[in-house]
PQR file of N, CA, C, O and H, with PARSE charges and radii, in Angstrom:
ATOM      1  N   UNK A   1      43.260 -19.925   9.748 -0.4000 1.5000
ATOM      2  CA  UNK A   1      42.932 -19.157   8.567 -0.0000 2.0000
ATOM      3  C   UNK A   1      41.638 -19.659   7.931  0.5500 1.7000
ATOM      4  O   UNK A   1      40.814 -18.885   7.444 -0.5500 1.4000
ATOM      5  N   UNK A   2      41.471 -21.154   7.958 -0.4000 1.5000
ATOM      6  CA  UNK A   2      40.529 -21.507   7.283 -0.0000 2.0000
ATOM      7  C   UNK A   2      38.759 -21.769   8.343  0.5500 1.7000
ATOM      8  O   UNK A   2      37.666 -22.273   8.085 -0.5500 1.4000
ATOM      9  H   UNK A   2      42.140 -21.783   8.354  0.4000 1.0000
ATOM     10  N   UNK A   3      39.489 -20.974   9.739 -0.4000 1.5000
ATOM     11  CA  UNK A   3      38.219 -21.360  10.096 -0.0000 2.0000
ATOM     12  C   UNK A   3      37.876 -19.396  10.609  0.5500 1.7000
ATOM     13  O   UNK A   3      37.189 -19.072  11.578 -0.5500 1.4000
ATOM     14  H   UNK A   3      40.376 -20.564   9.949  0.4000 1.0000
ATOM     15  N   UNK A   4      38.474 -18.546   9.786 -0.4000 1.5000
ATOM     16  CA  UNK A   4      38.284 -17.031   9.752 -0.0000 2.0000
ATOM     17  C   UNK A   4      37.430 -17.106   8.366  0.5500 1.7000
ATOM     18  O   UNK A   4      36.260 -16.738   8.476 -0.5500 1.4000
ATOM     19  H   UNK A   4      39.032 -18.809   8.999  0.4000 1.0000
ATOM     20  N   UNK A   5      37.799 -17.477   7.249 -0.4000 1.5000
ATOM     21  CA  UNK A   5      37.550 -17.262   5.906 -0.0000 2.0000
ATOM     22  C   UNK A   5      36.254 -18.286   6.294  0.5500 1.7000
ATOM     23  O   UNK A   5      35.315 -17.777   5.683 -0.5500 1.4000
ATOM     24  H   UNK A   5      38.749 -17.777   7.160  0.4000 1.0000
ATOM     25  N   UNK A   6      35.769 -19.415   6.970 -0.4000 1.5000
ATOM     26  CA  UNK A   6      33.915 -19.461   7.064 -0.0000 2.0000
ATOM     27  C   UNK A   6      33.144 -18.570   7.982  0.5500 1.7000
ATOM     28  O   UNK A   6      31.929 -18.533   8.175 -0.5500 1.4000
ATOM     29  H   UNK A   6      36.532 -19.829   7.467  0.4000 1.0000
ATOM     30  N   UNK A   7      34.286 -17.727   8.605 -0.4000 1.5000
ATOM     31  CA  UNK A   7      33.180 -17.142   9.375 -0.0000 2.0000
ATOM     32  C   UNK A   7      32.986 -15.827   8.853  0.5500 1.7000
ATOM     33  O   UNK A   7      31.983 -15.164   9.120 -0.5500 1.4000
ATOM     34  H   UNK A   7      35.274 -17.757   8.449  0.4000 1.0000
ATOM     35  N   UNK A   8      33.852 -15.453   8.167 -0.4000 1.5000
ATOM     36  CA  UNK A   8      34.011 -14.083   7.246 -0.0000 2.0000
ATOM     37  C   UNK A   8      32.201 -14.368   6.014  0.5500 1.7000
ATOM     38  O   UNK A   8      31.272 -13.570   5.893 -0.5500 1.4000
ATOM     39  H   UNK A   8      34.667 -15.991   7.950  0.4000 1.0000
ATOM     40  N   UNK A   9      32.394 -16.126   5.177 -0.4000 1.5000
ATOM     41  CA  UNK A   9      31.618 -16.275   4.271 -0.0000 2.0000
ATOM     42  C   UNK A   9      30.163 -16.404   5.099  0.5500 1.7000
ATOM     43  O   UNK A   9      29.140 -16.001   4.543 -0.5500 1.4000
ATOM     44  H   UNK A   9      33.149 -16.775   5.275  0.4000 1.0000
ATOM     45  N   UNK A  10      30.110 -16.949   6.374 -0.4000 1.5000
ATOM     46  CA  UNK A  10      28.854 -16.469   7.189 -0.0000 2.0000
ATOM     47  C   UNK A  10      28.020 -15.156   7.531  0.5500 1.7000
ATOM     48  O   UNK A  10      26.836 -14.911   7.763 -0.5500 1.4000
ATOM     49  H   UNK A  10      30.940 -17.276   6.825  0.4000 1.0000
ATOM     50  N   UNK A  11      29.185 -14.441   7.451 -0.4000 1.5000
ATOM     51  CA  UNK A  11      28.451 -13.194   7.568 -0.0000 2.0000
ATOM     52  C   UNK A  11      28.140 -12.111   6.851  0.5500 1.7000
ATOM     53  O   UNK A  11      27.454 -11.099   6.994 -0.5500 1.4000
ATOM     54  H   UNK A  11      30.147 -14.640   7.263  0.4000 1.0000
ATOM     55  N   UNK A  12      29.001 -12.712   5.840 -0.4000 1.5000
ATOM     56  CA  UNK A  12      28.541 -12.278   4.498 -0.0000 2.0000
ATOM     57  C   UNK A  12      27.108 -12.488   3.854  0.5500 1.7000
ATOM     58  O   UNK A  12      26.432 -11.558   3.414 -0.5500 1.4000
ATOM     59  H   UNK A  12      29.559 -13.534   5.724  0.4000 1.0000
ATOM     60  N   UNK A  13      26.562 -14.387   3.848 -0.4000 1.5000
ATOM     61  CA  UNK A  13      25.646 -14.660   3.648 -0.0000 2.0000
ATOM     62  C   UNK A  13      24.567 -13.936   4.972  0.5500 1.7000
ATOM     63  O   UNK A  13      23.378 -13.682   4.776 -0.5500 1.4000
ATOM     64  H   UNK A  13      27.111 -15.142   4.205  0.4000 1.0000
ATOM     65  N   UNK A  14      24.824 -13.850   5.444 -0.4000 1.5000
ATOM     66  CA  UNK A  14      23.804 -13.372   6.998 -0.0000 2.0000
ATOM     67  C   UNK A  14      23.354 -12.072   6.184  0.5500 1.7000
ATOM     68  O   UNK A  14      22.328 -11.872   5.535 -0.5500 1.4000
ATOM     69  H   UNK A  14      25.789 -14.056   5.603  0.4000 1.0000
ATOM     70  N   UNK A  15      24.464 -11.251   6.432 -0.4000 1.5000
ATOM     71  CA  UNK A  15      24.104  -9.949   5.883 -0.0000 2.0000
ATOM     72  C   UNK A  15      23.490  -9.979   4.337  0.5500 1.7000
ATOM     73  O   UNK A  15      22.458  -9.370   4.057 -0.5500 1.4000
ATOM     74  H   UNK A  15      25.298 -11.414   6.959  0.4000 1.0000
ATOM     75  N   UNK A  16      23.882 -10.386   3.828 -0.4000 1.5000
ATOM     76  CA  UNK A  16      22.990 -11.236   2.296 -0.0000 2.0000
ATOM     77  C   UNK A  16      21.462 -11.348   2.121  0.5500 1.7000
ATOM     78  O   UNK A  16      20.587 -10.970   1.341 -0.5500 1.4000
ATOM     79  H   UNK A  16      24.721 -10.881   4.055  0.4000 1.0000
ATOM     80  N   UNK A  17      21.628 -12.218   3.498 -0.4000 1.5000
ATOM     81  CA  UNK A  17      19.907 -12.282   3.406 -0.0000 2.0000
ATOM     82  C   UNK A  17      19.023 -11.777   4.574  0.5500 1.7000
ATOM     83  O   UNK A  17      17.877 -12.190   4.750 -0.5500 1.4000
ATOM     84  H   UNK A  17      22.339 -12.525   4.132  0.4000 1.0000
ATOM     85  N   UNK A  18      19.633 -10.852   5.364 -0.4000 1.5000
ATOM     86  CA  UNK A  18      18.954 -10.012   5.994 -0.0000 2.0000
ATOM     87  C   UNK A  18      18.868  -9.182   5.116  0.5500 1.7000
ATOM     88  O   UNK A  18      17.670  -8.924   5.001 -0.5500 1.4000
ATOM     89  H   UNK A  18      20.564 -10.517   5.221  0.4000 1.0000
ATOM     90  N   UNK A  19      19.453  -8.603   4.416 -0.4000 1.5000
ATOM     91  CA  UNK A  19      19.362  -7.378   3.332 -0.0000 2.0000
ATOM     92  C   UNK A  19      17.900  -7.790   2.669  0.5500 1.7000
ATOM     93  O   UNK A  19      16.840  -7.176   2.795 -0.5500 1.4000
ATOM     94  H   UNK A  19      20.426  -8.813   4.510  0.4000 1.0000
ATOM     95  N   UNK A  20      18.141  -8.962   1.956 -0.4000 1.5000
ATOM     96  CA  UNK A  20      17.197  -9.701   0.893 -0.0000 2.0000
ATOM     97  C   UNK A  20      15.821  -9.568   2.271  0.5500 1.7000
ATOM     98  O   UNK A  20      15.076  -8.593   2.174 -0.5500 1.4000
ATOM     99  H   UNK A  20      19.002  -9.460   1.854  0.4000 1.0000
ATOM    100  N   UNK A  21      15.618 -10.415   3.283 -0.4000 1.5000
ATOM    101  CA  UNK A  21      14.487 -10.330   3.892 -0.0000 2.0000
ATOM    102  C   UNK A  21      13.446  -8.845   4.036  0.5500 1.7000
ATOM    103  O   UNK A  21      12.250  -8.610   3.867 -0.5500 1.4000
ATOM    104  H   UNK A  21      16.223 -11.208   3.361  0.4000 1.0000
ATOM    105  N   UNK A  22      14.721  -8.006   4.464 -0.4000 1.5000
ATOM    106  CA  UNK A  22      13.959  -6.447   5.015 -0.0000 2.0000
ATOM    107  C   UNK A  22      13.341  -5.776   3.374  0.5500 1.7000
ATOM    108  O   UNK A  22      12.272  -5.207   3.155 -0.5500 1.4000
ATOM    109  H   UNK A  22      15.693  -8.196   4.601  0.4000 1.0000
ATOM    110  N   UNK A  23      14.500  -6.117   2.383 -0.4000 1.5000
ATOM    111  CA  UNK A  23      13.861  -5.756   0.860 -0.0000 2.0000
ATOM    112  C   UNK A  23      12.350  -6.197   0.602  0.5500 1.7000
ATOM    113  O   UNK A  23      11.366  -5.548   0.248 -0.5500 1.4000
ATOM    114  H   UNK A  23      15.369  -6.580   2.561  0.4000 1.0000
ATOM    115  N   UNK A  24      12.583  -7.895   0.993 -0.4000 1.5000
ATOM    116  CA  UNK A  24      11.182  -8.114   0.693 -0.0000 2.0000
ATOM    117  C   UNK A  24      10.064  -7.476   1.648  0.5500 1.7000
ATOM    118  O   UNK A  24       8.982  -7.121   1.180 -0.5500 1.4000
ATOM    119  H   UNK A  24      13.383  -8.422   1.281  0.4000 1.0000
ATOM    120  N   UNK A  25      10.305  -7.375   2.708 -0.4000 1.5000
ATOM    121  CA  UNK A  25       9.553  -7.074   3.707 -0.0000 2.0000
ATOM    122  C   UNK A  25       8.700  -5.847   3.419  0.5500 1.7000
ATOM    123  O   UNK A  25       7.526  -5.559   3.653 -0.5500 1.4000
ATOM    124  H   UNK A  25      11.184  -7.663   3.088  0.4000 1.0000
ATOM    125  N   UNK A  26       9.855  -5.144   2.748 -0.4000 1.5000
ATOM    126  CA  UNK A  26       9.513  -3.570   2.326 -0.0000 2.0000
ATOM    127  C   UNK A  26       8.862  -3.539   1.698  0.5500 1.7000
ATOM    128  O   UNK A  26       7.837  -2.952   2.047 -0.5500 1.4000
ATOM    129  H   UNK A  26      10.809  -5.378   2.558  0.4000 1.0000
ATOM    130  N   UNK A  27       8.905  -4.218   0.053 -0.4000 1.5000
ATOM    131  CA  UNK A  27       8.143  -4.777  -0.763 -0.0000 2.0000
ATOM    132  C   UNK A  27       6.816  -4.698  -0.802  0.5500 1.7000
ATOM    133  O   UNK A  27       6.106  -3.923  -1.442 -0.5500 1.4000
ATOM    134  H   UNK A  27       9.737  -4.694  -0.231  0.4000 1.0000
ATOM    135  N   UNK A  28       6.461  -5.781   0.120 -0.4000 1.5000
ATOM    136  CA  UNK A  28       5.292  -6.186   0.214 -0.0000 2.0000
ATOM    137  C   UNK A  28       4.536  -5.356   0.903  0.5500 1.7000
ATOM    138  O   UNK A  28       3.340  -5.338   0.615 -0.5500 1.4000
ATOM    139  H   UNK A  28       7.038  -6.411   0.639  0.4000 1.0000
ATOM    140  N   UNK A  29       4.977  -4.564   1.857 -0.4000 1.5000
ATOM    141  CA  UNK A  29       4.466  -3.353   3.290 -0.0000 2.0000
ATOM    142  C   UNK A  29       4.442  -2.094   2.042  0.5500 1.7000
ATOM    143  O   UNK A  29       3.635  -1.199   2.295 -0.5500 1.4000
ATOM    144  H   UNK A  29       5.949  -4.578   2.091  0.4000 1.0000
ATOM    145  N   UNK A  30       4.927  -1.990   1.240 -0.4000 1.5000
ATOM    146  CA  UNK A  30       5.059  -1.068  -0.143 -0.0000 2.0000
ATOM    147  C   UNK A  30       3.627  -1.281  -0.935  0.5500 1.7000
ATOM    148  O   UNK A  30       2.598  -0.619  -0.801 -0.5500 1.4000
ATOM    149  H   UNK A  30       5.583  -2.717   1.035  0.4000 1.0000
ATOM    150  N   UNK A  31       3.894  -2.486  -1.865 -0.4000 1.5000
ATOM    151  CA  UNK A  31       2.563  -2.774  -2.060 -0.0000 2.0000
ATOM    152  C   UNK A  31       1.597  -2.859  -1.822  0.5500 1.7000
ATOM    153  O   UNK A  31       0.737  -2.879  -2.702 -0.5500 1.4000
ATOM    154  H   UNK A  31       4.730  -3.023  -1.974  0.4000 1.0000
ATOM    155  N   UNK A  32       1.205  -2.977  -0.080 -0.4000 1.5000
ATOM    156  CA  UNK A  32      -0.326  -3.231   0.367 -0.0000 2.0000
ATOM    157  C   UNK A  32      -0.420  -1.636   0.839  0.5500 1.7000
ATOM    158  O   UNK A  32      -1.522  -1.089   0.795 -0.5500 1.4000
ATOM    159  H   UNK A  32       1.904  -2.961   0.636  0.4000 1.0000
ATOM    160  N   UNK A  33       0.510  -1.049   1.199 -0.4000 1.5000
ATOM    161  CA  UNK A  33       0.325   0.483   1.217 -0.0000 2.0000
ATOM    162  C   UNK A  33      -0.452   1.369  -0.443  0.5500 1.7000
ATOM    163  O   UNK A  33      -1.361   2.193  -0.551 -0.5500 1.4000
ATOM    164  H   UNK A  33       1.405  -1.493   1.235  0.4000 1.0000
ATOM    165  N   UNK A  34       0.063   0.980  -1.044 -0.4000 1.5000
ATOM    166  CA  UNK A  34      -0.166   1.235  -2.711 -0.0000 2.0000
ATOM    167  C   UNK A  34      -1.566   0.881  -2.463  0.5500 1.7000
ATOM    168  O   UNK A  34      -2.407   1.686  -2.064 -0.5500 1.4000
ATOM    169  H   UNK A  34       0.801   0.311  -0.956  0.4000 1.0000
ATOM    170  N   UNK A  35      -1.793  -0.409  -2.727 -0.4000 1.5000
ATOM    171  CA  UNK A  35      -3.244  -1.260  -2.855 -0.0000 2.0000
ATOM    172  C   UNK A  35      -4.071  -0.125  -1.799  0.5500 1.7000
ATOM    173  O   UNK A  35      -4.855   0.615  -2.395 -0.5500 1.4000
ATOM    174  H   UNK A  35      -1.110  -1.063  -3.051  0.4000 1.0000
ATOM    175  N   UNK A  36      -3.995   0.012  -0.749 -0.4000 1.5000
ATOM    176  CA  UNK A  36      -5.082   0.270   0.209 -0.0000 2.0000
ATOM    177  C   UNK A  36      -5.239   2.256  -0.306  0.5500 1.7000
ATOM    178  O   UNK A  36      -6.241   2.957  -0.450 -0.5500 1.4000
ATOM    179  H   UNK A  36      -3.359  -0.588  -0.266  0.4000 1.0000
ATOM    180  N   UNK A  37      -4.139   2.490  -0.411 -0.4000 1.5000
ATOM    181  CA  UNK A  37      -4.663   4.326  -0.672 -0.0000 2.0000
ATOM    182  C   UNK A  37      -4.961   4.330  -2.480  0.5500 1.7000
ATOM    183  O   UNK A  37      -5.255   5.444  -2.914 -0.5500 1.4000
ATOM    184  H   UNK A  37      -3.326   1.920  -0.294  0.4000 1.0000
ATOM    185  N   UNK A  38      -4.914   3.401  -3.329 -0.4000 1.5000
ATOM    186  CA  UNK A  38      -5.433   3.442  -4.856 -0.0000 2.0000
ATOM    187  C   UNK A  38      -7.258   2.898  -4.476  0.5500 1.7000
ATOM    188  O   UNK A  38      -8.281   3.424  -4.916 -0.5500 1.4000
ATOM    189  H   UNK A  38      -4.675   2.496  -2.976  0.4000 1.0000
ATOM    190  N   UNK A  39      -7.190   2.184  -3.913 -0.4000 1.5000
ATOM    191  CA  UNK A  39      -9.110   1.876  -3.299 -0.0000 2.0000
ATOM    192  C   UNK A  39      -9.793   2.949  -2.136  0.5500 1.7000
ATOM    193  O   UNK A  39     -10.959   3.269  -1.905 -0.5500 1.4000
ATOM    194  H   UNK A  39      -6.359   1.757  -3.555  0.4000 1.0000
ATOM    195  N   UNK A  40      -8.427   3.359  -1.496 -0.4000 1.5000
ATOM    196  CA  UNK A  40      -9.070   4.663  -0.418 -0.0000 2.0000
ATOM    197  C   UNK A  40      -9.583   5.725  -1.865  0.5500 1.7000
ATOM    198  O   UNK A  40     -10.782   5.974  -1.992 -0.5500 1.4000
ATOM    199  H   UNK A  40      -7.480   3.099  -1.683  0.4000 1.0000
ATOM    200  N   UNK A  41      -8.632   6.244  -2.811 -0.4000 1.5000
ATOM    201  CA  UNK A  41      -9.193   7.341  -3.197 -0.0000 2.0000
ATOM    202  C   UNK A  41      -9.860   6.841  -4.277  0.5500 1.7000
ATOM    203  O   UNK A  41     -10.602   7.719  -4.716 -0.5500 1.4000
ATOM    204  H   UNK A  41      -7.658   6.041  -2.708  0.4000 1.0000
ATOM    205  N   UNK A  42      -9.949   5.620  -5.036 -0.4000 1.5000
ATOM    206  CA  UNK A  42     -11.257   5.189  -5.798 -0.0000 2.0000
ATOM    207  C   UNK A  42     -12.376   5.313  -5.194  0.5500 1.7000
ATOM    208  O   UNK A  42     -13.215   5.929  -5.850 -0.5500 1.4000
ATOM    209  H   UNK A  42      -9.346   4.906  -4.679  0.4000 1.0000
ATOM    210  N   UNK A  43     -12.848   4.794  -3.730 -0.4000 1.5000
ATOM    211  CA  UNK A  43     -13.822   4.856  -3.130 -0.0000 2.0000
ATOM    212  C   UNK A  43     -14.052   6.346  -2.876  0.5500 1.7000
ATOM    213  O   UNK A  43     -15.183   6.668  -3.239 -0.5500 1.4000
ATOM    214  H   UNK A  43     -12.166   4.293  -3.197  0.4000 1.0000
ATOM    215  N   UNK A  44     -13.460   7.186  -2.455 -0.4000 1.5000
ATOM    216  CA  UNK A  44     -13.236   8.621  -1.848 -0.0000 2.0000
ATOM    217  C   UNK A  44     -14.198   9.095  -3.844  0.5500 1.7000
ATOM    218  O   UNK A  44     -15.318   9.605  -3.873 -0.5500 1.4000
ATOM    219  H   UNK A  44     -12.541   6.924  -2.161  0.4000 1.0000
ATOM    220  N   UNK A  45     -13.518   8.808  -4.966 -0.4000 1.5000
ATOM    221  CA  UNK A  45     -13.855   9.455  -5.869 -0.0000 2.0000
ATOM    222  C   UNK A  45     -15.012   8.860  -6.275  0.5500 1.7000
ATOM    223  O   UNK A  45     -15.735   9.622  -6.915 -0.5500 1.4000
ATOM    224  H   UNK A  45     -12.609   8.393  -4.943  0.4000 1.0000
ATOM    225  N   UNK A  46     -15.472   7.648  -6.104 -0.4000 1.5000
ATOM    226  CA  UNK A  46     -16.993   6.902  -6.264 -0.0000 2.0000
ATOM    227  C   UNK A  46     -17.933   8.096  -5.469  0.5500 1.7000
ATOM    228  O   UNK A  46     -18.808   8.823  -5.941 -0.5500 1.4000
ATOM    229  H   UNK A  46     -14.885   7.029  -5.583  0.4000 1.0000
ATOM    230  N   UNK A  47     -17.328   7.994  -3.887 -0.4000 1.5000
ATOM    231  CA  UNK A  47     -18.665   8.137  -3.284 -0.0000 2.0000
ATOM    232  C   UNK A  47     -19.119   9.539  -3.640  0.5500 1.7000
ATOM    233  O   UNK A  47     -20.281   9.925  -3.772 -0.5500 1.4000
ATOM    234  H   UNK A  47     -16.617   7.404  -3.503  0.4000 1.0000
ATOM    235  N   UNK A  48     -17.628  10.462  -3.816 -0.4000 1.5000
ATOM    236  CA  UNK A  48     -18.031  12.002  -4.022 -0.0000 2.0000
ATOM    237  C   UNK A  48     -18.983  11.895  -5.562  0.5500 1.7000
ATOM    238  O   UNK A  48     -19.865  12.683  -5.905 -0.5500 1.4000
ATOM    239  H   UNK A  48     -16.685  10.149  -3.708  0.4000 1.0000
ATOM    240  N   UNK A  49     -18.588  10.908  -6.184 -0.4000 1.5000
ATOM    241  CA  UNK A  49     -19.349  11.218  -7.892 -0.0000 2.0000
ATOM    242  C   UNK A  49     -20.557  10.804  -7.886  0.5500 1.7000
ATOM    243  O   UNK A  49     -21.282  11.407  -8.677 -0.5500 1.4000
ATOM    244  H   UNK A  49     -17.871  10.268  -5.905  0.4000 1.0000
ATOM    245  N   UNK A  50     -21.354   9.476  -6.895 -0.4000 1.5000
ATOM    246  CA  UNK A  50     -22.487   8.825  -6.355 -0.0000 2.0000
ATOM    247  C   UNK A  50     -23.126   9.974  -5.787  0.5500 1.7000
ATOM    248  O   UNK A  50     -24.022  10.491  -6.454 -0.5500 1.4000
ATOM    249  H   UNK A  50     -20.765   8.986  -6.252  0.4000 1.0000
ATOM    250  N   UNK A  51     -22.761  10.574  -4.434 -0.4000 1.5000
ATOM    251  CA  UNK A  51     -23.792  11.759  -3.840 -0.0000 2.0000
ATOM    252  C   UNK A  51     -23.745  12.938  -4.815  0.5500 1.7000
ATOM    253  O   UNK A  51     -24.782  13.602  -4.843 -0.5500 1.4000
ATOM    254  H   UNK A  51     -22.032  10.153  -3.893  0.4000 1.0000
ATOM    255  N   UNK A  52     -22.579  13.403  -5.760 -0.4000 1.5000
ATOM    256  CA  UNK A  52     -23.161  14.518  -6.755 -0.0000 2.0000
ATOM    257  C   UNK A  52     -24.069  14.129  -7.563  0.5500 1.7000
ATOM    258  O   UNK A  52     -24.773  15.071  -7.925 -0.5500 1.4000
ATOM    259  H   UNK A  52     -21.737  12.864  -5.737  0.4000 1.0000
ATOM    260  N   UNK A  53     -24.348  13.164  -7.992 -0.4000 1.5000
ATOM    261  CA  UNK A  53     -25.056  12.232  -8.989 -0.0000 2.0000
ATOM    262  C   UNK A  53     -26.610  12.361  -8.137  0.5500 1.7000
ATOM    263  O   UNK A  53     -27.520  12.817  -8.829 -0.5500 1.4000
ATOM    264  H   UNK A  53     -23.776  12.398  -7.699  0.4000 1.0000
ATOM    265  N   UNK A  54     -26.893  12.060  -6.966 -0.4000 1.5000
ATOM    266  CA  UNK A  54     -27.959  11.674  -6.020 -0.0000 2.0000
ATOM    267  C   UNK A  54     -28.161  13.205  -5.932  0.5500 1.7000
ATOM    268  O   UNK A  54     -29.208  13.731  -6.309 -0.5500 1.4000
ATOM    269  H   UNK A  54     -26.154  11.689  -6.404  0.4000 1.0000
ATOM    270  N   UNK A  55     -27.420  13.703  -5.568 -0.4000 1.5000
ATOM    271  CA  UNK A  55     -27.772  16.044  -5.319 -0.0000 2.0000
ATOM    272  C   UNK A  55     -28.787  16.376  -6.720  0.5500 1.7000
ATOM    273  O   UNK A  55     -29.943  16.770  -6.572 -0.5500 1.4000
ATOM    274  H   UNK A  55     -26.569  13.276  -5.261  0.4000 1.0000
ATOM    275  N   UNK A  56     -28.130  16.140  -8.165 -0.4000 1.5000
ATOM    276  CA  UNK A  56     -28.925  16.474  -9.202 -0.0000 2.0000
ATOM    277  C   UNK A  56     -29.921  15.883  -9.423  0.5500 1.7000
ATOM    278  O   UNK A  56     -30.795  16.386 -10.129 -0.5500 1.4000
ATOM    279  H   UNK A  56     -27.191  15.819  -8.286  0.4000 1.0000
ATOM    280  N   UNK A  57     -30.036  14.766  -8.922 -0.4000 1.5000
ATOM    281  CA  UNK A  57     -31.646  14.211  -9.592 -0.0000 2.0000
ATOM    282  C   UNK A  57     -33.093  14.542  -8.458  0.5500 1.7000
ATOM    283  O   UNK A  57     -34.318  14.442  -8.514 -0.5500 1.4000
ATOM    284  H   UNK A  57     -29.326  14.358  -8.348  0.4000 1.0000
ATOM    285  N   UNK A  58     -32.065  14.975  -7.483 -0.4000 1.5000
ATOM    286  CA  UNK A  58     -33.302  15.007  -6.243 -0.0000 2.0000
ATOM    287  C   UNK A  58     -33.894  16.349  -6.674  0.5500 1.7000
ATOM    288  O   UNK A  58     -33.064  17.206  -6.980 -0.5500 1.4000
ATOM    289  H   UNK A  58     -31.069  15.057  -7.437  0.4000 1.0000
ATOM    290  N   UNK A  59     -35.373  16.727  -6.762 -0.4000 1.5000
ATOM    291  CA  UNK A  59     -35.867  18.147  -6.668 -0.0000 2.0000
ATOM    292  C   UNK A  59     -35.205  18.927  -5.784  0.5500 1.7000
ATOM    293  O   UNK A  59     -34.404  18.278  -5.109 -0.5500 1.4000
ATOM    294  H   UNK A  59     -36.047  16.031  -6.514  0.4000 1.0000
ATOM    295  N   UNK A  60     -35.262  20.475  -5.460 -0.4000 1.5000
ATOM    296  CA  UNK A  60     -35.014  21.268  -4.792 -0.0000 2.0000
ATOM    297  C   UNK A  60     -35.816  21.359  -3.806  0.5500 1.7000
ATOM    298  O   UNK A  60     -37.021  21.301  -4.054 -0.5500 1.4000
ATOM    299  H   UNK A  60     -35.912  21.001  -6.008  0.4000 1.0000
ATOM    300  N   UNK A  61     -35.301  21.548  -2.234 -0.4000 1.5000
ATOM    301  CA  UNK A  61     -36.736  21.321  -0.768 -0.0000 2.0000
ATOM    302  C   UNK A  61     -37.841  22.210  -1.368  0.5500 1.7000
ATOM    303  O   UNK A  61     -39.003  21.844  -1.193 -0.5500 1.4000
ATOM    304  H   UNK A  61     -34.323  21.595  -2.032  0.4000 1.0000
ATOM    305  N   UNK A  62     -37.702  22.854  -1.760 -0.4000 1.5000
ATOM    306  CA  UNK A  62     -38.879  24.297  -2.190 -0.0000 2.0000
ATOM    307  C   UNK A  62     -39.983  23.148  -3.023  0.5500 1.7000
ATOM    308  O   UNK A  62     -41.023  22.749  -2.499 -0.5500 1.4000
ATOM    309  H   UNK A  62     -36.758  23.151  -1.902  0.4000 1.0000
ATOM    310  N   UNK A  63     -39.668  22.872  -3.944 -0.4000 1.5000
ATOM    311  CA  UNK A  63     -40.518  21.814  -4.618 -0.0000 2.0000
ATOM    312  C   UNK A  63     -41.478  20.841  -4.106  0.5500 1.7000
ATOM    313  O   UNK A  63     -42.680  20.720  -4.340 -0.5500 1.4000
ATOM    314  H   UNK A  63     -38.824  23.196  -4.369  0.4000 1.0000
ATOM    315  N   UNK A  64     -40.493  20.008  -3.174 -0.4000 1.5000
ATOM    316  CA  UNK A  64     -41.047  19.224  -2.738 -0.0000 2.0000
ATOM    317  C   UNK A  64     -42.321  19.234  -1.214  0.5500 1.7000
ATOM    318  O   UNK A  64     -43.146  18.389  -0.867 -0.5500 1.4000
ATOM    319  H   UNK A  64     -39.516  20.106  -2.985  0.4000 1.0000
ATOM    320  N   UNK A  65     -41.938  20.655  -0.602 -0.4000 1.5000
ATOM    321  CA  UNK A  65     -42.795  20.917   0.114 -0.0000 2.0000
ATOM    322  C   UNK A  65     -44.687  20.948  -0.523  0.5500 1.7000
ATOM    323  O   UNK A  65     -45.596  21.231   0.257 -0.5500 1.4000
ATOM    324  H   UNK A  65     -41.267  21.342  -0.884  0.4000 1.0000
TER
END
């Protein structure tokens, strides 16, 4: 009996902290997902606001010919 009830509390803890590992795992694979598409579309919204910015100040080709 008493050597069912450590193997019962083993796999309890097992499953415990496999749970806890894949959580964190997720976590963090969560977060750097977050991080990388909040700088994809900062950059995406820089560069589109940089070349509209660069379109208005340049003369029109007609001009500059």
């Amino acid at each position: 009996m008493k050597r069912l009830k450590s193997v019962l509390e083993f796999l309890s803890q097992f499953l415990l902290g496999l749970t806890g590992a894949v959580g964190f795992a997720a976590l963090i694979v969560g977060g750097i997902a977050l991080a990388c598409g909040c700088g994809l579309i900062s950059c995406s919204y820089g560069w589109r606001r940089w070349r509209g910015r660069r379109r208005r100040t340049a003369p029109p080709p007609e001009e500059q010919a």
